[in-house]
N, C-alpha and C positions, 0 to 999 in steps of 0.2 A: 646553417641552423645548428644548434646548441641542441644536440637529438639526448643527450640527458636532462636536460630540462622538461624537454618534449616527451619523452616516456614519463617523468616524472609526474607530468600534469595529465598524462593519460591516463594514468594508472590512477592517480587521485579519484578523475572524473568516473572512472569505470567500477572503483568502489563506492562512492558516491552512488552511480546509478544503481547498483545493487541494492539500497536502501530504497532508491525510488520504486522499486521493483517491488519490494514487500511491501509497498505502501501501496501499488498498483495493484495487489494482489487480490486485496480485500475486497475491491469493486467488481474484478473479471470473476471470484468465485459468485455472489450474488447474480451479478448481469446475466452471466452462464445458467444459473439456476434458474433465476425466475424473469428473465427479461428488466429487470430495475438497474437504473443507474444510482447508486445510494449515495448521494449527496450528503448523507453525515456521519459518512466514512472516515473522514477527516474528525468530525465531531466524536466518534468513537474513538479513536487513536487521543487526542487532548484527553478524553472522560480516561481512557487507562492509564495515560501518563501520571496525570491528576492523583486518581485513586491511588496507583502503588505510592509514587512521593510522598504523597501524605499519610501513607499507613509507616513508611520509613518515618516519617518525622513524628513519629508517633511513638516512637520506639522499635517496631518490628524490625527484624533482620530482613535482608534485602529478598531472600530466596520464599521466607514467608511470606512477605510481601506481593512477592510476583505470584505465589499461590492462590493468598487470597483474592490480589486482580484478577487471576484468570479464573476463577468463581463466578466472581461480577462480571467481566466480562462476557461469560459466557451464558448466563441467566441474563443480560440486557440483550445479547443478539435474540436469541430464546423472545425473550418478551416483546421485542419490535417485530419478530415475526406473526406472533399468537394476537399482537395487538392493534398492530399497523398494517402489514401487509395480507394478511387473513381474510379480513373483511373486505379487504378491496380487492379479490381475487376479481378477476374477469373487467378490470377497471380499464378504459386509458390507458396507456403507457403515460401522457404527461400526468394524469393524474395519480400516478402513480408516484412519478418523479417529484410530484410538488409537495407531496407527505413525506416524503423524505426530507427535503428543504427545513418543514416545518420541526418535521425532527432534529436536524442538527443544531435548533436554536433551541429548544429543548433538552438537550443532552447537554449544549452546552451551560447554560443556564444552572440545570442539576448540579454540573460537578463544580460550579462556580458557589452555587449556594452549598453545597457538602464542603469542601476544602479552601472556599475563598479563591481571590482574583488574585492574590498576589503570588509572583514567579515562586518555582522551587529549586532546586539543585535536585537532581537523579545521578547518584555516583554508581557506578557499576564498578568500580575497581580497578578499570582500565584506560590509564590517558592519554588525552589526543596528541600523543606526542610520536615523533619520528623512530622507527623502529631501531634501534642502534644497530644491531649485528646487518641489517641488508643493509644500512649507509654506512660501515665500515669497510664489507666488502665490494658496495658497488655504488657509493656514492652518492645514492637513489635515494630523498624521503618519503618514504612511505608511513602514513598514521597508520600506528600500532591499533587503535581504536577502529578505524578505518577497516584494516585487517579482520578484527574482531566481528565488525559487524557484519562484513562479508561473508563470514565463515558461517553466523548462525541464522543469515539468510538464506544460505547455497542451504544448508539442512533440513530451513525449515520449507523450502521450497522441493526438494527434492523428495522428503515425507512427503507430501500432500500431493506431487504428481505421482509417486508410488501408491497410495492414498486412493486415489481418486482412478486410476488405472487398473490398480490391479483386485480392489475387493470391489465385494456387492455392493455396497454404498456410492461408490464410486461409478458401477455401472448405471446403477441406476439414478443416477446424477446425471450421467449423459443422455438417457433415455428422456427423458423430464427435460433436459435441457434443448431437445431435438423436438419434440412433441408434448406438452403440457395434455394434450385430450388421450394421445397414445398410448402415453406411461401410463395413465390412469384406467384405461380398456386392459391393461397387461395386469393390476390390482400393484402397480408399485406405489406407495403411500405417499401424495406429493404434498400435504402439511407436512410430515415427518424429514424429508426428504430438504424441504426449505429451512425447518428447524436444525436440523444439520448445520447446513451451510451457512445461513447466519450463528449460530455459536461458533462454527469455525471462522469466520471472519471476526468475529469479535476476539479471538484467539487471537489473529493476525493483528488486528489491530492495536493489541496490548505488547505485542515483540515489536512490533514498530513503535508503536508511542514511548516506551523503554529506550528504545535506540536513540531514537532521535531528539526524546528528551532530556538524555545524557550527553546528545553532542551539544544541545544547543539553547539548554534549559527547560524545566516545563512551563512552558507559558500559552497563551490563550492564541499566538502564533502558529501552533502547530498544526489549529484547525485549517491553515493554508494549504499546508501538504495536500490537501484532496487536492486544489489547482494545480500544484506541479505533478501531479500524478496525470494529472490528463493528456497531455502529451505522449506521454508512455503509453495511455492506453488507446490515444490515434494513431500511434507510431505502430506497435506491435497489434493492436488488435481485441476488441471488447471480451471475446469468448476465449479467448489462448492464454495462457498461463505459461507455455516457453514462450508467448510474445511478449506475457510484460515482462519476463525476463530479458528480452532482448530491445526491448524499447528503452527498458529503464537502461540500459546501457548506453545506446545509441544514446540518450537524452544527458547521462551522469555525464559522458566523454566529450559529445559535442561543446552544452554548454564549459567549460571550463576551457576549452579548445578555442573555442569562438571567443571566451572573454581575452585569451589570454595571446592570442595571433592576429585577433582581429579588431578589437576593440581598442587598443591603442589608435587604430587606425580612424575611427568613428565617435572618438571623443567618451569611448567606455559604457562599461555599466549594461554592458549586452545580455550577460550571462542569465539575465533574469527574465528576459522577454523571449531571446534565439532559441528556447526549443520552441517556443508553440509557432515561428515561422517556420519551423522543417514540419513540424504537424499539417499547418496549412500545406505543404509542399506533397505529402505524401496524403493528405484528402484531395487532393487535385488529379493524384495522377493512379491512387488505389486506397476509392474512401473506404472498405473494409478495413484495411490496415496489414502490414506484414505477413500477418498468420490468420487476422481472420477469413470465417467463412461468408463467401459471398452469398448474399440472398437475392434471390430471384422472385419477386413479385409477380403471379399474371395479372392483368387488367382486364 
């Protein structure tokens, strides 16, 4: 085995799944909060990409830009909380789930009719090119971009579990997240508490749709992402936040691993279906998932 190749395509996939991670992020803060799967999670992340591009090609500098996104951003989580989710407190969960659905054609739709259908470019400054100085000394390509977006992943992930750990906001996110009727017997404010955590996923969703739509253009593609995130979040776990960290790993390293050791073998093209058969594999044998917590129903 050619084990520089093999590091090479590990480390690819493992920054790779880092990106998955912060795109998984977005779902496990909501889920955690309020019991919702948010299905236009994905439609969040396109509507940010969408918006900064288009204030870039607008003229604005890139840093304004991302400001004034995370504005909008954060007044649209704000407003699908106050608007969508508010009045369906005590709903169904699927009814829950199918508002959200309706939402992401709605979001998308919006940003299509604000900025139009046609692709953008998102330059952040930095290209996806091989790092020179680690393949001078060690052979290894590593994308410089790749790099980058690891770095302001591990950040922005490692804030929000500091975040979320260690202030009041944070505690009483988990309380609310354990007990919806309890937190509310203790007087912790569970609209405010939800208003939270959607502006901060719409936060998340604006450093991911940035990322991803510098590596891979803005386009109307990106609303996919919520699909590849879901592996990541059978893998590691609906409620844990180190498991989308460690799903989207599992998920970055495998696929590239399997397209690229094993697909030769199967005529190719694996890389895009083999996480959600290890998801299958690990709902079979622990459908919590890695770090989630198990629920016990009595009957």
């Amino acid at each position: 085995m050619n084990w520089q190749a093999f590091i090479e395509v590990l480390v690819g996939g493992l920054l790779s799944g880092v990106m998955y991670s912060l795109v998984a992020l977005g779902f496990v803060l909501i889920y955690k909060a309020s019991g919702v799967f948010n299905f236009a999670q994905g439609s969040m992340l396109f509507f940010a990409a969408m918006t900064c591009a288009g204030l870039v090609g607008k003229g604005l500098p890139l840093w304004a830009a991302a400001l004034v996104s995370l504005v909008v951003m954060v007044a649209l989580g704000l407003a699908v909380e106050k608007f969508v989710l508010r009045p369906m407190v005590a709903q169904p969960e699927i009814s829950l789930f199918m508002a959200t659905i309706g939402l992401s054609f709605v979001i998308d739709g919006l940003a299509q009719i604000i900025w139009g259908s046609t692709a953008m470019k998102l330059d952040l400054g930095v290209e996806d090119m091989p790092l020179e100085a680690l393949m001078d000394k060690t052979g290894i390509a590593v994308s410089q971009f790749d790099l980058l977006a690891a770095a302001v992943a591990a950040v922005l992930v490692s804030g929000l579990a500091v975040f979320f750990s260690k202030t009041k906001v944070g505690r009483a996110l988990r309380a609310v997240a354990d007990d919806h009727q309890a937190a509310l017997a203790v007087g912790i404010p569970l609209q405010r508490i939800w208003g939270i955590v959607w502006g901060v996923a719409g936060f998340v969703a604006l450093v991911a749709g940035m990322l991803w739509g510098a590596r891979n253009g803005v386009q109307f593609a990106l609303t996919s992402l919520a699909l590849k995130a879901l592996p990541v979040l059978i893998i590691g776990g609906f409620t844990s936040v180190p498991g989308a960290i460690v799903g989207g790993l599992i998920v970055g390293a495998s696929e590239k691993l399997a397209e690229v050791y094993i697909g030769p073998h199967v005529g190719g093209g694996i890389e895009a279906w083999f996480p959600y058969i290890l998801a299958l594999g690990v709902l079979l044998i622990r459908p919590e998932g890695l770090f989630g917590e198990k629920i016990i129903r009595r009957i």
